[in-house]
C-alpha positions in Angstrom: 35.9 12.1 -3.0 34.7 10.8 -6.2 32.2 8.6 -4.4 30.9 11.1 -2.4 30.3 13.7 -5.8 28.1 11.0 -7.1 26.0 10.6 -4.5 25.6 14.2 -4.0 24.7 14.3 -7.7 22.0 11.6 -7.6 20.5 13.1 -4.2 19.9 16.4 -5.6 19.4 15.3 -9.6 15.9 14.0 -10.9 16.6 13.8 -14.1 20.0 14.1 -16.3 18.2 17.7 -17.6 17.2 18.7 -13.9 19.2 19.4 -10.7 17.2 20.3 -7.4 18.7 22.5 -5.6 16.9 22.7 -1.7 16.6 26.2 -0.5 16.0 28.0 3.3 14.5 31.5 2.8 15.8 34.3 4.7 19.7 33.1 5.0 22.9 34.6 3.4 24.6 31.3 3.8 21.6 29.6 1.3 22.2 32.9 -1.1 26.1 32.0 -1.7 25.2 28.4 -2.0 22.6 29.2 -4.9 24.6 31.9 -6.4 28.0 29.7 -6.4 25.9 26.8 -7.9 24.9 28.7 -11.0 28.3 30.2 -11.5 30.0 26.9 -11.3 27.8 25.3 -13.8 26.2 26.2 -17.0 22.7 26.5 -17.1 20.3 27.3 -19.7 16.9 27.8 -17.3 16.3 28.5 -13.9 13.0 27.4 -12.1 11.8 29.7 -9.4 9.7 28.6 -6.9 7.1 31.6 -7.6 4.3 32.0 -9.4 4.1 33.2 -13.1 1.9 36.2 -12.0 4.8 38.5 -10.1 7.5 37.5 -12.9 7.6 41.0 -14.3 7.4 42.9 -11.2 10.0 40.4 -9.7 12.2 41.2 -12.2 11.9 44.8 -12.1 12.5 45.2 -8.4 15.7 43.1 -8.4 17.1 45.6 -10.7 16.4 48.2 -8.5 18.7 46.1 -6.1 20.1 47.5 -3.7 17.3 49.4 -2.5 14.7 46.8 -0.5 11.4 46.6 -1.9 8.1 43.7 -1.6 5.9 42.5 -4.4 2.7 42.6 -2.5 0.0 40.3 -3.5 -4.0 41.4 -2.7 -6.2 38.4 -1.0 -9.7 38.4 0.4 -10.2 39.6 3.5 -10.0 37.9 6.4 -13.1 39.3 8.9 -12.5 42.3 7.5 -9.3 43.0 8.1 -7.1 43.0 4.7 -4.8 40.7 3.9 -1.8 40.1 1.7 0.9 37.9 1.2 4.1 39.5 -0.2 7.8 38.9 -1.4 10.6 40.6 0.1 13.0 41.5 -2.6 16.3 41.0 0.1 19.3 40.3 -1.8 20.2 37.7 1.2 17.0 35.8 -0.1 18.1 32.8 -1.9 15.5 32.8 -4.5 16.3 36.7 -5.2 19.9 35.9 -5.4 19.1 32.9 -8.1 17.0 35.6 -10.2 19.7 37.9 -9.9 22.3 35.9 -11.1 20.1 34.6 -13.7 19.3 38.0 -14.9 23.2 39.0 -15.1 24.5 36.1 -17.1 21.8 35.6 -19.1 19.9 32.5 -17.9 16.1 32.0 -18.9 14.0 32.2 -15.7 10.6 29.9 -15.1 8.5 30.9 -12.3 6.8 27.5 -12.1 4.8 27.9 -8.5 1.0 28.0 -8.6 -1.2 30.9 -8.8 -3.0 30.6 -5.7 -5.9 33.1 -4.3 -5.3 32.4 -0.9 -1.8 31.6 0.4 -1.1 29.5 3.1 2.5 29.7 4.5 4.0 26.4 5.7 6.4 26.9 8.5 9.8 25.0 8.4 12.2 24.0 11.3 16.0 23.2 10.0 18.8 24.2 11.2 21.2 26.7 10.8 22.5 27.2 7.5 26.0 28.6 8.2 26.4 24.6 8.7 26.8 24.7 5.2 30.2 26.2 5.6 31.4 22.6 6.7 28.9 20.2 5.1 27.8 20.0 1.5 23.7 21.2 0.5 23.1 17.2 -0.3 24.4 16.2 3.2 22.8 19.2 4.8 19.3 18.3 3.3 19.2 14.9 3.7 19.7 14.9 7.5 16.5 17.1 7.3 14.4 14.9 5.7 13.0 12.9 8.9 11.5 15.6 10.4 9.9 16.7 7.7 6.2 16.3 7.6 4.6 14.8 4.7 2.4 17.3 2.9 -1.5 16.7 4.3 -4.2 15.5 1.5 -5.7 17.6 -0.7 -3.5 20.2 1.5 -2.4 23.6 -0.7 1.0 22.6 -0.4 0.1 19.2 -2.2 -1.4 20.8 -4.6 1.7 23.5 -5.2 3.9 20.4 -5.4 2.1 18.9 -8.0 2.0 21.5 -10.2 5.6 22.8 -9.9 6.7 18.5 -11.1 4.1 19.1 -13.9 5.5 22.4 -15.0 9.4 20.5 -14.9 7.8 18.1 -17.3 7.4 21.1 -19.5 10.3 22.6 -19.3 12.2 18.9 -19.8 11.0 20.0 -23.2 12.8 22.6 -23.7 15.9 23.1 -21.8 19.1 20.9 -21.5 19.9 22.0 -18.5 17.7 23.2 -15.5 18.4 24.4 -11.9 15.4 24.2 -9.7 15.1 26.4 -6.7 12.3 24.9 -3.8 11.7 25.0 -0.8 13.6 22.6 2.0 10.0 21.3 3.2 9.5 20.7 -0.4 12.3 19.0 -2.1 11.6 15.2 -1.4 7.3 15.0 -2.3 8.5 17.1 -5.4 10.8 14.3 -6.2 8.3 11.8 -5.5 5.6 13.8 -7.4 7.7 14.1 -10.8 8.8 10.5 -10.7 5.4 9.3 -9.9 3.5 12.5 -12.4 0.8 12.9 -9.9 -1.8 14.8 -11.2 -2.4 18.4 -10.8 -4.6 21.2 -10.7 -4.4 24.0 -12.8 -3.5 27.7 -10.8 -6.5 29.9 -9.2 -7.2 33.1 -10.9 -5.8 36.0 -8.9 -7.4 39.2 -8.6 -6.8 42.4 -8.3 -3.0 42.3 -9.9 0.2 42.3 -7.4 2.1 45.9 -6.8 5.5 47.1 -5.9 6.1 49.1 -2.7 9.4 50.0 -1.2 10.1 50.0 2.6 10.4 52.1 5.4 14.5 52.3 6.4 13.6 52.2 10.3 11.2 48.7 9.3 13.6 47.0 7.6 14.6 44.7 9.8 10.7 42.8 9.9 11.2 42.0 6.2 14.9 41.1 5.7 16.2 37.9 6.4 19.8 39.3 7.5 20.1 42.2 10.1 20.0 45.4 7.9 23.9 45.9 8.6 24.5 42.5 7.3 22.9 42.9 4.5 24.3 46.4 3.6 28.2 44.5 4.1 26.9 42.0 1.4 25.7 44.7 -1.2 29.2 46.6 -0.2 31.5 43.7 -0.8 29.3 42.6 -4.2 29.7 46.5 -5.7 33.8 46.1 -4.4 34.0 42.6 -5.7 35.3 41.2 -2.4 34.6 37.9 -0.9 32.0 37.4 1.4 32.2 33.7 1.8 32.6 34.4 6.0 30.6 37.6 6.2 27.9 36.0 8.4 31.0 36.0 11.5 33.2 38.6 10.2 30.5 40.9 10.1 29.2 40.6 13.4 32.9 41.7 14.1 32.5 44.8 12.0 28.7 45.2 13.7 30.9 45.7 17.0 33.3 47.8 15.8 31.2 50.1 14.0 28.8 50.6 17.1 32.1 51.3 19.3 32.9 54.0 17.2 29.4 55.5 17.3 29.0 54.9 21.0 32.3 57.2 21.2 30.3 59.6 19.1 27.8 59.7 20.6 30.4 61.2 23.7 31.4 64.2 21.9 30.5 66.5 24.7 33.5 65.4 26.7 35.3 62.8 24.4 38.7 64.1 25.7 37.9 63.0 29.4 36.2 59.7 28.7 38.0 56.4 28.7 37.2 54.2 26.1 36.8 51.4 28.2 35.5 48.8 25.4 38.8 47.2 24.4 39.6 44.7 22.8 39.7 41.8 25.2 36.1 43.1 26.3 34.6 42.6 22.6 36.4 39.3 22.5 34.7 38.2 26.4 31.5 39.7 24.5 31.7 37.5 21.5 32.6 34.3 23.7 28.9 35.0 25.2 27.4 35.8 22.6 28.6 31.9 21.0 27.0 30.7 24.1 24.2 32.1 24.1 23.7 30.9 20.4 24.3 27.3 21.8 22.2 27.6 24.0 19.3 28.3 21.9 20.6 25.4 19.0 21.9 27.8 16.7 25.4 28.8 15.3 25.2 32.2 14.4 23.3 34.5 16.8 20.2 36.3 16.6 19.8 40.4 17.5 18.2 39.6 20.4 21.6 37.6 21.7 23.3 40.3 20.7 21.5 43.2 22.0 20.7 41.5 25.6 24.8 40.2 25.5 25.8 43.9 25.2 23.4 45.2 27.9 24.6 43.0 30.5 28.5 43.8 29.3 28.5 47.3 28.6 25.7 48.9 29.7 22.4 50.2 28.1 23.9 52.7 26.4 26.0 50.7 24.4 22.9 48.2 23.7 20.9 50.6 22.2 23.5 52.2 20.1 24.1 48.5 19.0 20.5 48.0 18.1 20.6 51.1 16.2 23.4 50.0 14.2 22.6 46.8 13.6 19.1 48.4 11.8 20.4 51.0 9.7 20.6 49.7 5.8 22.4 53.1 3.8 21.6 52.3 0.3 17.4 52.3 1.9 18.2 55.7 3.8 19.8 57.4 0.3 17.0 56.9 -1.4 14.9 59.7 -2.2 11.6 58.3 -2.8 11.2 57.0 0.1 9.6 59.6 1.7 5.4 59.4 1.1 5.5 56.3 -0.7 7.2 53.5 1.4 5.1 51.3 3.6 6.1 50.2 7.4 6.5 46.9 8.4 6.2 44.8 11.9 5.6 41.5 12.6 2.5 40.0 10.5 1.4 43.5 9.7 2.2 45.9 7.1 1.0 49.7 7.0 0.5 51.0 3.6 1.3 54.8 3.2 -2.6 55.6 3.0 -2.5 54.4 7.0 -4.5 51.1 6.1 -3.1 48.1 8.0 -3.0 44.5 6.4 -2.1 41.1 8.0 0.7 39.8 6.1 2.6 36.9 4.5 5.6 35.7 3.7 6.4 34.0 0.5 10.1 33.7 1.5 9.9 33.3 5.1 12.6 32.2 7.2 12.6 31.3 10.8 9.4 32.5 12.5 10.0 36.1 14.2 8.7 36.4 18.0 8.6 39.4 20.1 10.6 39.2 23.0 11.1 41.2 25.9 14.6 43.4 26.9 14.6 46.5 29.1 16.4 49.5 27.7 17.0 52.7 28.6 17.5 55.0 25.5 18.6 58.5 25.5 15.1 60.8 25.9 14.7 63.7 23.1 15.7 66.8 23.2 12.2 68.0 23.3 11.8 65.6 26.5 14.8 66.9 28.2 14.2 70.5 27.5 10.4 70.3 29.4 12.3 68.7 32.1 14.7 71.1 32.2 11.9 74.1 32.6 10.3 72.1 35.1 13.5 72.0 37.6 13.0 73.8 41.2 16.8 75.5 41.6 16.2 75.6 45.1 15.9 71.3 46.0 18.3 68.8 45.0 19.9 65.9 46.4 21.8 63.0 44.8 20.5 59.3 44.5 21.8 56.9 47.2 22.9 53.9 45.4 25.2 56.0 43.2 26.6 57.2 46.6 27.3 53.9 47.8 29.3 53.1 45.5 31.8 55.6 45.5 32.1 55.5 48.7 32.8 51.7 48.8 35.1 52.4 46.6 36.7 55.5 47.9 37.1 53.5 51.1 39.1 51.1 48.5 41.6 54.0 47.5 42.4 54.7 51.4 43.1 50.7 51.8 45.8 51.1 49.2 46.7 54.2 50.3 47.8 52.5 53.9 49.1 49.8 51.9 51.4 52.4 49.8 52.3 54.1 53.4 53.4 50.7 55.4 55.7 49.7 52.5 57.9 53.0 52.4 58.4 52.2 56.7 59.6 48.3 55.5 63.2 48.0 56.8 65.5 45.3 55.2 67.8 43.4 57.5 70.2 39.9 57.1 68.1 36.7 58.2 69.2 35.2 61.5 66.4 33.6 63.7 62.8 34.6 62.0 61.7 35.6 58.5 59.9 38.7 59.9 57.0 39.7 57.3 58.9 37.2 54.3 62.0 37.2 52.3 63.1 39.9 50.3 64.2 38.4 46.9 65.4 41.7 45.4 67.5 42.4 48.5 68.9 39.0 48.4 69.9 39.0 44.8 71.5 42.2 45.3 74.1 41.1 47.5 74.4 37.9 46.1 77.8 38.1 44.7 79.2 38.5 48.0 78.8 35.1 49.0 80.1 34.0 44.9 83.5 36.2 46.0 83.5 34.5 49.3 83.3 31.4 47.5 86.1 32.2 45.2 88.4 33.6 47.9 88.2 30.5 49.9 88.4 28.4 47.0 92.1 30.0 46.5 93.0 28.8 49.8 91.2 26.1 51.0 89.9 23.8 48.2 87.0 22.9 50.5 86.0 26.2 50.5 82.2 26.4 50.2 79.6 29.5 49.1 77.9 31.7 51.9 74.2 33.0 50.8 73.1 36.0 52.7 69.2 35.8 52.8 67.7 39.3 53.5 63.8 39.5 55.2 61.5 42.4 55.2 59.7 43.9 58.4 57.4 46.2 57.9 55.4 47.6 60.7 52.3 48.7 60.6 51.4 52.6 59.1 51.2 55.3 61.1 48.5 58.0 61.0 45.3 57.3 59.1 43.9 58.7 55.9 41.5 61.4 55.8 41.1 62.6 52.1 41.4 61.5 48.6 41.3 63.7 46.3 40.2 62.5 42.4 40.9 64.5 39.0 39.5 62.4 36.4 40.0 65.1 33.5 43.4 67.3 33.7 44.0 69.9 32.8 40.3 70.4 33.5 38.2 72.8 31.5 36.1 75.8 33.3 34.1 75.6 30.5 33.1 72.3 30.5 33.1 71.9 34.4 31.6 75.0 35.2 29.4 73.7 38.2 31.3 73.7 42.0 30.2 72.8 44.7 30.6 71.3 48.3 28.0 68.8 49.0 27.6 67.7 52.9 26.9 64.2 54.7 23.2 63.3 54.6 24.4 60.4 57.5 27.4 59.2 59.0 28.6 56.9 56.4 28.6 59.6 53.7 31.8 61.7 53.1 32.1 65.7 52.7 32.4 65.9 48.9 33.3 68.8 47.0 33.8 68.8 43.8 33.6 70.6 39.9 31.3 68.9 37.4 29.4 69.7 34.4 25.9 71.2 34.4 23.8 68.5 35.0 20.6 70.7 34.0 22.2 70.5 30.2 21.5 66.2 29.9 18.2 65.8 31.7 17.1 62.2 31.8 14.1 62.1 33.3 11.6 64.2 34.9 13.5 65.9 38.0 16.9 64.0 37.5 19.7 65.5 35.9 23.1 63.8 34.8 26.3 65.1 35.1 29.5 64.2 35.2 32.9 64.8 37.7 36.0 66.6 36.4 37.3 66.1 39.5 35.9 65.6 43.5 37.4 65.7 47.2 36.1 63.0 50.1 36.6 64.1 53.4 35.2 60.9 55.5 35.2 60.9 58.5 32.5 63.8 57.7 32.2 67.3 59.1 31.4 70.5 58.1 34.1 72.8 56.6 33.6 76.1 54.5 32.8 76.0 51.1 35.7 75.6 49.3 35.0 77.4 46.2 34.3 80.9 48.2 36.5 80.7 50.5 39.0 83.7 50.3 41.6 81.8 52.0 42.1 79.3 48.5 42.6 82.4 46.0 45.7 82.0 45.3 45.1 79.1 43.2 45.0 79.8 39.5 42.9 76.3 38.1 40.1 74.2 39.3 42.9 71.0 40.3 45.1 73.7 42.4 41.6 74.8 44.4 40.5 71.6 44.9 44.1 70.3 46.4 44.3 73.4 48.3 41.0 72.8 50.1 42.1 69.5 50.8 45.7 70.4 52.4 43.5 73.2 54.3 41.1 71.2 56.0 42.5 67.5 56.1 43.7 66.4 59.7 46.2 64.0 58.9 49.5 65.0 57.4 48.8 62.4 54.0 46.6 63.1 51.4 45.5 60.9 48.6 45.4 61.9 45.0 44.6 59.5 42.4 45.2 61.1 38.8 45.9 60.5 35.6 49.3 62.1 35.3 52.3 62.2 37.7 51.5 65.8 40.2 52.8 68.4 39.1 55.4 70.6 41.2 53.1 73.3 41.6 50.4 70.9 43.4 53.1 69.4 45.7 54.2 72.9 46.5 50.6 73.9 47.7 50.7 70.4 49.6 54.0 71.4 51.7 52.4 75.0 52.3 50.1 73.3 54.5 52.8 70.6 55.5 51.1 67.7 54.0 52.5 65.3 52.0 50.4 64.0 48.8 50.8 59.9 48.0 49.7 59.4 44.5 47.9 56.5 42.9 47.8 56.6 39.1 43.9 56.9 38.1 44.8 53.7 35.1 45.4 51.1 37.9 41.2 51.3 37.9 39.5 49.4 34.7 38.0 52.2 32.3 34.5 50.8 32.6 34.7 51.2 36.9 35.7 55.4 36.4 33.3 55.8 33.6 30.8 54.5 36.2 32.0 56.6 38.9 32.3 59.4 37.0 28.4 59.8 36.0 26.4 60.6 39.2 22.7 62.0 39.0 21.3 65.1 40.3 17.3 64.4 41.8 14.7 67.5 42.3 14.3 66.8 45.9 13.8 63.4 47.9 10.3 62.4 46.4 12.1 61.6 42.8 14.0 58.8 44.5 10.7 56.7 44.6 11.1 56.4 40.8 14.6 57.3 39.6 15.9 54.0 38.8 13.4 53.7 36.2 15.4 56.4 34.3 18.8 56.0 35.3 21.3 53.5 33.4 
């Protein structure tokens, strides 16, 4: 361990005064590295890799830590369009995190980077630093250095180089111990260029002088090198003086769980009757994708776009959405009041300053390149949209949208298959084994009357000493069911509310493959989702397949002596079904009163508890969509999730 300490040491030290220390921009992972360095060992300066010209502004936006802010730096135009180059002030920045620290114990700071009129970013390719969890910065660097370029001639990055050795030289000087922050694409020409004292040229004169501006909360995420979230769980566990060695994992964990409780928030209109189907063993299949899909792009920790396209394909848009909301929101940027007038916007390459003038931009501190990238979501429509579609509805056309109709009745047709199932194994009759196994052994039966053959045994053993144990073996026949089944009948929410499901209705079969369906919902006119459709969602429904037309259940006079929407609907069911079983799959056990109604009508009820069906499958089945008419089915699935 020794051995390998030393040659760490000389890697990263170019003179017994100065330790390098090689930096990615744009990484929490770099940030603890630099701010464990300078806690661990006492130094007296600390060269930053900026230049001298945005020291005081630097400084005065890292107090005002942990509100985001950019030094912005003026440069000519570019055919007429402005342009600026800028420094995010992100406390995941490793360079802002060396000034920081710097700042609170007291270390001198030397911006030692060269004024430059025109900057000219230089792109770097590395890999990702949550490697440095498991190998040390001198291992880590070194295995970058063949796929570094080598800075062109008389390139700006030469020059930058050149200088920042010079101005080491100076500080040699005066310090007896210095830490120097550079870049990764830097580190092994600055080492050659202070050993060798290339010569340098002396900084452009900048003009007009660099500015402060703070940033929009929703445009945070273009300038920050950490998700917003991310970021926000750093400053949290630095105010609470908590570790945050494994915050780049653990808080992609509390990402998930915080978007889970806002997607059940977002519910509030019915939270009672919906399932929270995202358990546990869902997030944990979700993060094993998510790994995968981080492998698969060469990277250890993912990237928003992993996680945002892993959770629409898991849970659904809605979900996604709320998970890209989350993952954006930055609460110490939101609080603050000044933000209002003064903030500029951000996006990709471009900032908008708060008189409406756009600049091309860049970064100083820039981490891996950003690229658009294309996902399809469906987010919730504003109020405003959903009330002009409300106004526009015709109350005399609707219809409901086919594919959502397929699918409950594939898997209504599923229920009745179990149903028969459930009816065949009450008609199984249990008999001793003699020449055939009938439909297979019957273990339970077996085992019950297995000490009869252990008494035998003993009996025997008492008089013969030969004596020797008898097994009865019991098989199962069961023959097939008799009858068929007609209805099912589904509460999803009991005991369900009148308020809240205050639309009934019997719907009838648009073909022979649909079922009579009448159920109680809620309003679907009060969540609009697009132009003509309407949401809504069951409280509970009856299918009567094969279909025919019966009297609406709701008016007829025959049904009024029942006293809640379940009794009504399990009336109308025992009224019209043909066949003396009827299928109700429900959350709770039925209640006396329901089976009484049943026998009134001499029907018999076979329950199926409504949990045997994953939460995500009756949260599905649940929503169904109202349309305008049959023309809105051209375009529907644009707007439904």
């Amino acid at each position: 361990m020794a051995h390998v300490a030393k040659t760490a040491d000389a890697v990263l030290r170019l003179s017994p005064r100065i330790e390098l220390l090689p930096i990615l921009h744009a990484s929490g992972d770099m940030a603890q590295e630099v701010r464990e360095t300078l806690i661990e060992r006492r130094f007296d300066c600390l060269a930053v890799p900026l230049p001298p010209s945005v020291e005081e502004l630097c400084e005065t936006a890292v107090e005002a830590l942990p509100c985001i802010s950019l030094v912005v730096m003026p440069e000519p135009d570019h055919h007429g369009m402005p342009v600026v180059s800028f420094i995010p002030v992100d406390p995941c920045q490793a360079v802002i995190m060396g000034i920081r620290v710097a700042m609170g114990e007291g270390i001198t700071r030397a911006y030692i980077d060269r004024d430059v009129t025109v900057f000219e970013p230089m792109p770097v390719t590395a890999p990702d630093p949550y490697a440095l969890k498991r190998v040390s910065l001198a291992s880590f660097a070194s295995a970058v250095i063949p796929s570094m370029p080598t800075p062109a001639q008389d390139s700006q990055q030469e020059a930058r180089i050149a200088w920042m050795a010079f101005r080491l030289h100076e500080l040699e000087m005066e310090y007896e111990s210095i830490l120097c922050l550079c870049s990764l694409a830097d580190w092994p020409w600055l080492r050659d260029a202070y050993r060798e004292r290339k010569p340098y040229i002396p900084p452009e004169r900048t003009m007009p002088s660099p500015a402060i501006y703070q940033v929009s909360p929703s445009t945070l995420y273009f300038v920050l090198g950490e998700l917003p979230f991310l970021t926000e769980l750093y400053e949290r566990r630095r105010a609470e003086v908590r570790s945050d060695r494994h915050l780049t994992v653990d808080g992609m964990k509390e990402l998930l769980l915080e978007t889970r409780t806002r997607w059940m928030a977002s519910r509030k209109t019915d939270r009672n009757s919906v399932a929270n189907w995202i358990t546990p063993q869902l997030l944990q299949l979700y993060l094993q994708y998510v790994r995968n899909l981080a492998l698969m792009e060469r990277r250890l920790t993912p990237d928003l776009y992993s996680l945002v396209l892993a959770a629409k394909q898991m849970a659904g848009d809605e979900f996604a959405v709320t998970l890209l909301e989350t993952a954006k929101t930055y609460a110490f940027q939101e609080e603050a009041s000044e933000l209002t007038e003064s903030a500029v916007s951000a996006g990709i390459a471009k900032l908008e300053f708060p008189d409406g003038h756009i600049a091309l931009t860049k970064n100083r501190l820039q981490g891996p390149p950003m690229l658009w990238r294309s996902l399809s979501l469906r987010p919730t429509p504003t109020r405003i949209k959903r009330r002009r579609w409300g106004l526009q509805w015709n109350p005399f056309r609707q219809c409901s949208w086919p594919p959502e109709d397929n699918r409950i009745e594939s898997f209504t047709s599923h229920v009745r298959e179990q149903a028969r199932a459930i009816l065949g194994a009450d008609l199984a009759r249990i008999e001793k084994f003699t020449t055939s196994v009938k439909d297979g052994v019957d273990l339970r039966e077996s085992l019950r009357h297995w000490y009869r053959g252990h008494r035998e045994h003993q009996a025997s053993d008492q008089g013969r000493p030969e004596g020797r144990t008898r097994i009865e073996i019991y098989v199962k026949e069961i023959p097939p069911a008799r009858g068929n089944v007609e209805v099912v009948i589904f509460l999803f929410d009991t005991p369900a509310d009148p308020e809240v499901y205050s639309w009934q209705a019997t719907w009838y079969a648009e073909h022979a493959e649909e079922s009579t369906l009448c159920f109680y919902a809620s309003p679907f006119r009060e969540q609009m989702v697009g132009p003509g459709i309407g949401q809504s969602r069951y409280g509970g429904a009856l299918f009567l397949f094969p279909p025919r037309p019966i009297p609406n259940i709701w008016e007829d006079p025959r049904l009024n002596f029942s006293r809640t929407l379940e009794e009504r609907l399990i009336a109308g069911a025992a009224l019209h079904s043909q066949e003396p079983h009827i299928v109700l799959v429900s959350p709770i056990p039925p209640r006396a009163q329901w089976r009484r109604i049943v026998r009134q009508f001499h029907r018999q009820l076979v329950t199926i508890p409504l949990n045997r069906f994953s939460g995500q499958t009756v949260d599905r089945l649940r929503r169904f969509h109202v349309l305008n008419g049959h023309e809105i089915r051209s375009y529907a699935a644009r707007y439904i999730r």
